[in-house]
BAFI-3210 file (N, C-alpha, C; in Angstrom, 3 decimals, decimal comma, padded with zeros to 6 digits):
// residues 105
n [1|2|3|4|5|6|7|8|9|10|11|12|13|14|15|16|17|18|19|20|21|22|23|24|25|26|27|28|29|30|31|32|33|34|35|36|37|38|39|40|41|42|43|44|45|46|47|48|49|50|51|52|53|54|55|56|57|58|59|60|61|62|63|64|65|66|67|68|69|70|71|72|73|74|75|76|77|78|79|80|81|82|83|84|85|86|87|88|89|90|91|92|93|94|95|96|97|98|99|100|101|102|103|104|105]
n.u [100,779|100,423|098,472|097,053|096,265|093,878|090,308|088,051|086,031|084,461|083,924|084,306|084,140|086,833|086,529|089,072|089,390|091,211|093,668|095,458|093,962|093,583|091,467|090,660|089,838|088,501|089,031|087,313|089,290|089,317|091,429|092,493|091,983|091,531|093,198|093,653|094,706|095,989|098,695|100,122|102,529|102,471|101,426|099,534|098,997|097,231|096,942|095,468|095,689|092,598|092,560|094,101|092,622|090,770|087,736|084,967|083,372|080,338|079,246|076,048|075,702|075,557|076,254|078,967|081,048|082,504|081,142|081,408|084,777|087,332|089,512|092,184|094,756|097,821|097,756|096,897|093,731|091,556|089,632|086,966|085,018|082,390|081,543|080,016|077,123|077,365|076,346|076,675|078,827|078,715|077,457|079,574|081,913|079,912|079,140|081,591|083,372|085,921|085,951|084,464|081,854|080,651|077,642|076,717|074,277]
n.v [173,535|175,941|174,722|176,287|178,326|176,916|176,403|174,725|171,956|171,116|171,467|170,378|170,791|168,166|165,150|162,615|158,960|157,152|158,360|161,987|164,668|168,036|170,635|169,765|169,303|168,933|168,560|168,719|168,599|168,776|166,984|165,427|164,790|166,100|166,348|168,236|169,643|170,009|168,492|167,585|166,983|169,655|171,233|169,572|168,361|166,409|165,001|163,224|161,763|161,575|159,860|157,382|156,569|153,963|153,332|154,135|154,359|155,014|155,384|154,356|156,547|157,476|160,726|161,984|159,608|157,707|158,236|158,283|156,338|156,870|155,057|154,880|153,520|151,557|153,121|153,301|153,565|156,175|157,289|158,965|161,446|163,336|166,432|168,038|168,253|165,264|164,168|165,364|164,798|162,362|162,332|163,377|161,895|159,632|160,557|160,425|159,093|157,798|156,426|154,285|153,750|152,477|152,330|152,140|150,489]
n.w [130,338|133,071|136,111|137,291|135,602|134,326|133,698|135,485|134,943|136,631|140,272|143,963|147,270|149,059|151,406|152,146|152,570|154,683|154,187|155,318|154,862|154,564|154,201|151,353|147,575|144,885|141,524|138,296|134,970|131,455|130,497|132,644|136,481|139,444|142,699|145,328|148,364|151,904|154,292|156,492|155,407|154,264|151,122|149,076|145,624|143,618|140,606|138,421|134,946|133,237|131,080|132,611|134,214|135,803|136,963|138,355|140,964|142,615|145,506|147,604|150,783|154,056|156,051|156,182|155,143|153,172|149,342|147,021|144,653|142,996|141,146|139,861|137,625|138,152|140,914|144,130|144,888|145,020|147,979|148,665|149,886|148,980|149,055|147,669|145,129|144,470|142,222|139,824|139,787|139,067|136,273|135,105|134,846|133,966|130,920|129,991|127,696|128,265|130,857|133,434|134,602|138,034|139,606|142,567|144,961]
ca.u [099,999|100,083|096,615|096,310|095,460|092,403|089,204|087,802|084,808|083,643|084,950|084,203|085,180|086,303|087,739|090,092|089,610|092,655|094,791|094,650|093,877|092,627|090,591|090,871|089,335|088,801|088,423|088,165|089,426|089,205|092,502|092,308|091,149|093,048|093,133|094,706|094,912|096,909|098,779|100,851|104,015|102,639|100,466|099,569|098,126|097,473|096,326|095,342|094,670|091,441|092,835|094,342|091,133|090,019|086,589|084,363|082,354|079,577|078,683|075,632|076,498|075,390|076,970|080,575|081,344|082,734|080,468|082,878|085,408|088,200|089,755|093,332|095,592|099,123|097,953|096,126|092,354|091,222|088,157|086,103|083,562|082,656|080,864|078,750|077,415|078,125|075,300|077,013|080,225|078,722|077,130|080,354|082,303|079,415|079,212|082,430|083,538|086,996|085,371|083,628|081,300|079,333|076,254|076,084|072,727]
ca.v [174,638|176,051|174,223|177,609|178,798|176,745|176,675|173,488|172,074|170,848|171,297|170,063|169,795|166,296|164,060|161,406|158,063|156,496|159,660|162,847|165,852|168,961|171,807|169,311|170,004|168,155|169,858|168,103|169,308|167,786|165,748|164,951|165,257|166,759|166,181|169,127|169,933|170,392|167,197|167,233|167,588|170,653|171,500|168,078|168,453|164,929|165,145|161,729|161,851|160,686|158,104|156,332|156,055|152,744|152,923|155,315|154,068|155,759|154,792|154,863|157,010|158,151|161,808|161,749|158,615|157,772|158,521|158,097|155,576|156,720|153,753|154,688|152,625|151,521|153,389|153,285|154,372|157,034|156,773|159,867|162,077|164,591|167,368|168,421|167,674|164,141|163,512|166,070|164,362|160,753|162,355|164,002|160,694|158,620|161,135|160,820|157,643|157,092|155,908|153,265|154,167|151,625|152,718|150,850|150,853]
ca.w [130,874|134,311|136,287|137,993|134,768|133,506|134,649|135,893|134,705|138,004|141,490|144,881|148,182|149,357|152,318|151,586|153,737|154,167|154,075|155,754|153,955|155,105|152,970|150,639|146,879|143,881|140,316|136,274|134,110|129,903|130,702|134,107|137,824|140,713|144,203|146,310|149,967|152,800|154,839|157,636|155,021|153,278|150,142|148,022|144,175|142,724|139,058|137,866|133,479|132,915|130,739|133,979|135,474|134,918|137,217|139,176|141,701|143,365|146,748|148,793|152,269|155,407|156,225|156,479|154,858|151,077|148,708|145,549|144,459|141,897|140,555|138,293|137,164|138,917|142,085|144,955|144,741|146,749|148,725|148,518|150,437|147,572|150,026|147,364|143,941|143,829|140,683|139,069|139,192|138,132|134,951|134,423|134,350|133,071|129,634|129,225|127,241|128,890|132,081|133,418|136,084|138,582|140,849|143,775|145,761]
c.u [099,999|098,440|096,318|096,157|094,423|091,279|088,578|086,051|083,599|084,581|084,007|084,858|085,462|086,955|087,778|090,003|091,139|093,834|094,183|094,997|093,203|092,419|090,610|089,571|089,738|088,161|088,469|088,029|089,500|089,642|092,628|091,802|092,544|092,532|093,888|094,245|095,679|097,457|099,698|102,608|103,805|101,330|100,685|098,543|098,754|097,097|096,790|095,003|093,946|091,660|093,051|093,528|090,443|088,404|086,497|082,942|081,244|078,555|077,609|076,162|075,792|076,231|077,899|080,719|081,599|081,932|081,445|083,813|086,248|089,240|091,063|094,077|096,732|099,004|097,373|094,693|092,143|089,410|087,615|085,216|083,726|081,272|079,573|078,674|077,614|077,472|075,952|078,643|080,008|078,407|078,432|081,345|081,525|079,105|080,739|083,069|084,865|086,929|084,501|083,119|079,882|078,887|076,073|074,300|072,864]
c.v [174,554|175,509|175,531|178,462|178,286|176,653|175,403|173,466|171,965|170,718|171,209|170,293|168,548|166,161|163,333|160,166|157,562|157,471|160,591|163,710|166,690|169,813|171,322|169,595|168,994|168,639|168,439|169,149|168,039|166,435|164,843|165,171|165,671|166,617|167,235|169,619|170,152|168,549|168,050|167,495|168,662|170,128|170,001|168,602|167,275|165,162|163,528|162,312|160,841|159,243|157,065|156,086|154,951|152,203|154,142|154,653|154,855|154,867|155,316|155,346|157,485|159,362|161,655|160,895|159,001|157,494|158,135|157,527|156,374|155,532|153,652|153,724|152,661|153,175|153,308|154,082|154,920|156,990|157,800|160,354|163,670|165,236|168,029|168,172|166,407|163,563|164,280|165,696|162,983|160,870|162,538|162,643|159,926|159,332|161,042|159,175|156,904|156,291|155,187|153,577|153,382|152,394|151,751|151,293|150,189]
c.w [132,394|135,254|137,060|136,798|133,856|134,614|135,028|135,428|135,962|139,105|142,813|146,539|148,389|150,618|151,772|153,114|153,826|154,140|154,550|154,466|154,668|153,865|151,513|149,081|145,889|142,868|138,754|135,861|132,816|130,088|131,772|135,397|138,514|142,045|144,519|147,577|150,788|153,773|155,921|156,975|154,389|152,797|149,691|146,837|143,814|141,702|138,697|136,396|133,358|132,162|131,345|134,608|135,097|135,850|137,861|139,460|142,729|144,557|147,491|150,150|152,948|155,456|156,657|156,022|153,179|150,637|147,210|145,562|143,454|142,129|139,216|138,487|138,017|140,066|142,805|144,513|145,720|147,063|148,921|148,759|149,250|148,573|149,286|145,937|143,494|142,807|139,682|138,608|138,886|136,615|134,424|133,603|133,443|131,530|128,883|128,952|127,923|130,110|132,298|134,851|137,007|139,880|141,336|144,560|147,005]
res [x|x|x|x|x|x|x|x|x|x|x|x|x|x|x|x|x|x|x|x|x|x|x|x|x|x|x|x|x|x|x|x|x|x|x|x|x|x|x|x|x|x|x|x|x|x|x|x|x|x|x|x|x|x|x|x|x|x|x|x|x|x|x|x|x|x|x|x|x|x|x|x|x|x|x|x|x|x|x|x|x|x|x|x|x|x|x|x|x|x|x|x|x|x|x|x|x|x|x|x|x|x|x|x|x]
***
């Protein structure tokens, strides 16, 4: 299936530490998450499947700073300012059994 034809259950903006991204945006969907934005070479859409996600960390933050950890498998984790919503994306992970999700304080 084309991802410009489902609907996402939850979507965000985000920054990415560690990488640039601009107007960057992060959506789930059932199967998986997506990262997409703009870089310096062009458009980027990451789609991680949820199954590869082997943690989700939620970070205390100060404004501007990572707030969110994803954590898949055989790749780099991205480091995550989720602009808005970010309780709404720990329930989402922590309801869902494939994921393992730690609250830092």
């Amino acid at each position: 299936m084309d991802p410009d034809d489902r609907e996402p259950r939850l979507r965000s903006d985000v920054a990415l530490r560690r990488r640039t991204l601009w107007l960057g945006e992060m959506e789930l969907y059932d199967d998986e998450l997506a990262i997409s934005g703009w870089r310096w070479s062009g458009s980027v859409w990451r789609p991680i499947p949820i199954t590869e996600i082997r943690q989700v960390e939620k970070w205390p933050a100060p404004e501007g700073m990572v707030n969110l950890v994803i954590r898949p498998e055989n790749r780099d984790d991205f480091y995550c300012r989720v602009e808005g919503g970010i309780f709404y994306w720990v329930k989402e992970f922590r309801d869902d059994e494939r994921t393992d999700v730690e609250i830092r304080h």
